[in-house]
C-alpha positions, -999 to +999 in steps of 0.1 A: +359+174-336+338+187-366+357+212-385+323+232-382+324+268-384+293+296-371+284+332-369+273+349-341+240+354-351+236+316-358+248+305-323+222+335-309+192+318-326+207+279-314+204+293-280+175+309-278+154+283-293+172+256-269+165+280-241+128+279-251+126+243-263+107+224-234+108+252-210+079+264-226+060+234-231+064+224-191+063+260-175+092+261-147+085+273-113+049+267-117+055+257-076+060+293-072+019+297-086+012+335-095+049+341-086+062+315-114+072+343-135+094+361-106+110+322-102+120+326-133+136+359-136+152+348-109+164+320-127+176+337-154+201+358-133+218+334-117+219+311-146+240+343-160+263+340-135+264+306-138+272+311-174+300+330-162+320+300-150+316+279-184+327+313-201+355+316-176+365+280-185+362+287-223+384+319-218+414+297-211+410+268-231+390+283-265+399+257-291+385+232-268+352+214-259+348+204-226+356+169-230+390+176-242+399+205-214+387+181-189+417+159-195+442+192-191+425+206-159+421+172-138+444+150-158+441+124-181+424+092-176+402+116-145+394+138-172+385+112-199+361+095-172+342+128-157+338+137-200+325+099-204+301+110-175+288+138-189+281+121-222+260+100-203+242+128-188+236+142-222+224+115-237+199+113-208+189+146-210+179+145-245+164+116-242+142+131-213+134+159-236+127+136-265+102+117-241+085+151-233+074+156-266+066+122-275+043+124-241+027+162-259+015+143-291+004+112-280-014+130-252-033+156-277-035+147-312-019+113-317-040+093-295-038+060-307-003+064-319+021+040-294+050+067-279+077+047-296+067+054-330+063+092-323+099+092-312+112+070-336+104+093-362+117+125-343+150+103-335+153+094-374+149+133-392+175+142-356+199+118-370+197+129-408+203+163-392+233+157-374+247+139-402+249+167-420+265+188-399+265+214-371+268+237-395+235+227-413+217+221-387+226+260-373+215+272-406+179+253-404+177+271-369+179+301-387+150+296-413+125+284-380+139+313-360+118+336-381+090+310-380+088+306-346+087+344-340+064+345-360+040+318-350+044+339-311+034+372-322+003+359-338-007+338-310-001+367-288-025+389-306-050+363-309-052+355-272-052+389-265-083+398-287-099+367-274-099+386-240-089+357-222-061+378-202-069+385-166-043+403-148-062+401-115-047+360-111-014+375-109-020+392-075-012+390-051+023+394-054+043+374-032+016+364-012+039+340+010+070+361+009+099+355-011+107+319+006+086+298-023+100+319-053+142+310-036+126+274-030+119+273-067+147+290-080+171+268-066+154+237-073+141+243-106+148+277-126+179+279-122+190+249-138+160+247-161+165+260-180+192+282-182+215+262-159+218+234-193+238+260-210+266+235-200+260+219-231+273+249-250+306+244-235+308+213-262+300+239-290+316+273-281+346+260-301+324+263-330+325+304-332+340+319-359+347+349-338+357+339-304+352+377-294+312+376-297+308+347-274+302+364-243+279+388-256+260+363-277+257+338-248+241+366-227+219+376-253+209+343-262+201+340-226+183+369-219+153+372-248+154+333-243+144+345-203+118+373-214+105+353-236+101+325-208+086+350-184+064+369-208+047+333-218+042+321-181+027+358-176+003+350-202-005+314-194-010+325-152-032+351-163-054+332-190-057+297-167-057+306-133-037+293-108-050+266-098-050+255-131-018+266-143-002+241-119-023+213-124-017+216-161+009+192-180+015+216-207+000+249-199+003+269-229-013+241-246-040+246-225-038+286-230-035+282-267-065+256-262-092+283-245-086+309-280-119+317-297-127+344-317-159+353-336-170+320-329-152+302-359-114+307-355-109+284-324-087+250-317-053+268-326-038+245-305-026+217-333-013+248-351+009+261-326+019+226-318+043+230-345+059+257-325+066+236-296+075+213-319+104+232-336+118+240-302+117+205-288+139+193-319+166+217-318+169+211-279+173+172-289+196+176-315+218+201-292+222+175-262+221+148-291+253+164-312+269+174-281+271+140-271+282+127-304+309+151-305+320+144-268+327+109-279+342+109-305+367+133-287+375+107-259+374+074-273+395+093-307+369+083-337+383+104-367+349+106-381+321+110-355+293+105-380+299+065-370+285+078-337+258+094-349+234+060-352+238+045-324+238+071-299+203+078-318+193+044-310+205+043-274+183+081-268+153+065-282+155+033-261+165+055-228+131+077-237+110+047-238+122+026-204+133+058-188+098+054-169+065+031-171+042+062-174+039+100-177+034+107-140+062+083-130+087+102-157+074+137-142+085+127-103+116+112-114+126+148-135+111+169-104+135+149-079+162+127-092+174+151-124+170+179-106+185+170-068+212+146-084+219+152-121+215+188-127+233+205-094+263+182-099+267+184-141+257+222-143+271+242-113+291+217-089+318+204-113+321+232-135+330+254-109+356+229-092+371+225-130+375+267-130+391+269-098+419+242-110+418+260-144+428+294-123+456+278-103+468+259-136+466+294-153+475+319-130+508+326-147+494+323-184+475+350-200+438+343-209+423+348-242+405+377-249+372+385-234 
């Protein structure tokens, strides 16, 4: 691997902004309606304990990624070709997410613009990044940290003064019970997004201070999940409903409806750039992670020959991954989500910590 080296803080703001990324351009649990935001507190909590079993698996092997302790828990050649698989299942994943974003611009302000240009040119500044570095591109996360805190305060105050905030369309409360929020929760919050902290278990190795990992994760996790909640809050309350769930990007649409003093309206292309930020950093994570996860299996002593054409085969999987935008959406409401996500996030990881216990019963862990 990288001989890469971050602080605390720095792996804090990576997570948080990967947390966000393209959780809050799509809105999970909007299946849930005016109980969306409850899906996703929900979510949050057991992607925690969730998180808990990648931790656990960290605790015992913390100079590893989890390509490389693959091949001690299950073996070998089964470890090298459950890691291969989860390459793959990186690779798709970002470019899902890199497809998602494509989809945002050429939808709103890049009309005539064809999809593959749009991602061509977020693939190309993603590969400059990574070539540089994990430690670069963590230190770039830090300068747009502030920026993107920034850019959500003032968008907060501005739809508030707008007076586009109804709290009435949150009620009722659990109209139908709490079987549609579970419904949700376990087929959607809970592995989006905090379920695809799996990817961390690639870059844990990373921390200078193996100490702050747990607390940082959490932490991470957590404003990442208030933040989340406090946004679909907002967008429920400003669209409605009805028109939360028919929305493709809701807080677009939220951002969209600001107008104050009848001169400071269409925000939307500004705060684009917010989305923006986000959607890169949660590219470039899946992105590096699978970069790094092959050049750990198939030995290349400098992974930045990887870095290419990986970046070529994400942008060619976010073009034919589907014909059109409605056929991509079904296939990442049903496939990812019933076959890709359970299996990559929660199934396997849990079967590799049981192993890991019975292999490790007799050794003493690192320190939490």
């Amino acid at each position: 691997m990288e001989k890469a080296k971050i602080s605390g803080f720095q792996l804090f703001v990576l997570i948080v902004l990967f947390e966000m990324g393209s959780a809050l351009l799509l809105s999970p649990g909007s299946e849930a309606k005016q109980d969306a935001w409850i899906a996703i507190l929900f979510g949050l909590a057991g992607g925690i304990i969730v998180f808990f079993i990648y931790y656990r698996l960290h605790m015992y092997y913390p100079d590893l990624p989890l390509t490389s302790y693959l091949q001690k828990i299950i073996g070998k050649w089964f470890g090298k070709l459950i890691g291969f698989l989860y390459i793959v299942y990186f690779i798709y994943i970002a470019s899902r997410v890199l497809r998602d974003f494509g989809e945002l611009l050429t939808t709103t302000i890049y009309n005539s613009t064809p999809l593959f240009v749009i991602n061509t040119l977020m693939v190309v500044t993603i590969i400059y990044g990574i070539h540089k570095g994990f430690e670069v591109l963590a230190r770039v996360c830090e300068i747009y940290f502030g920026i993107v805190y920034l850019t959500a305060i003032v968008g907060m105050f501005l739809i508030t003064f707008s007076g586009l905030i109804h709290l009435g369309n949150l009620t009722p409360i659990l109209e139908d019970g709490l079987k549609p929020v579970i419904k949700t929760f376990f087929k959607t919050t809970l592995t989006f997004p905090f379920g695809e902290m799996v990817v961390f278990t690639m870059l844990l190795p990373f921390l200078n201070d193996k100490k702050k990992a747990k607390i940082v994760c959490l932490g991470g996790m957590i404003l990442a999940g208030i933040n989340i909640t406090i946004t679909t809050i907002v967008n429920i309350s400003v669209l409605g409903v009805g028109l939360f769930h028919r929305s493709t990007f809701p807080l677009l649409t939220t951002i969209g409806k600001i107008q104050i003093a009848d001169f400071l309206e269409r925000l939307d292309v500004l705060f684009m750039l917010y989305l923006i930020i986000g959607g890169f950093f949660k590219i470039a994570i899946y992105y590096y992670a699978a970069v790094a996860g092959a050049a750990d299996i198939f030995h290349f002593k400098n992974q930045r020959k990887l870095v290419f054409p990986i970046g070529m085969i994400v942008l060619f999987c976010s073009i034919t991954v589907a014909s059109n935008f409605a056929e991509f959406i079904t296939e990442g409401t049903g496939v990812v989500q019933d076959f890709l996500s359970w299996p990559f996030q929660i199934i396997i990881p849990s079967i590799l910590l049981i192993i890991a216990f019975f292999r490790n019963r007799k050794k003493k862990t690192s320190p939490a």
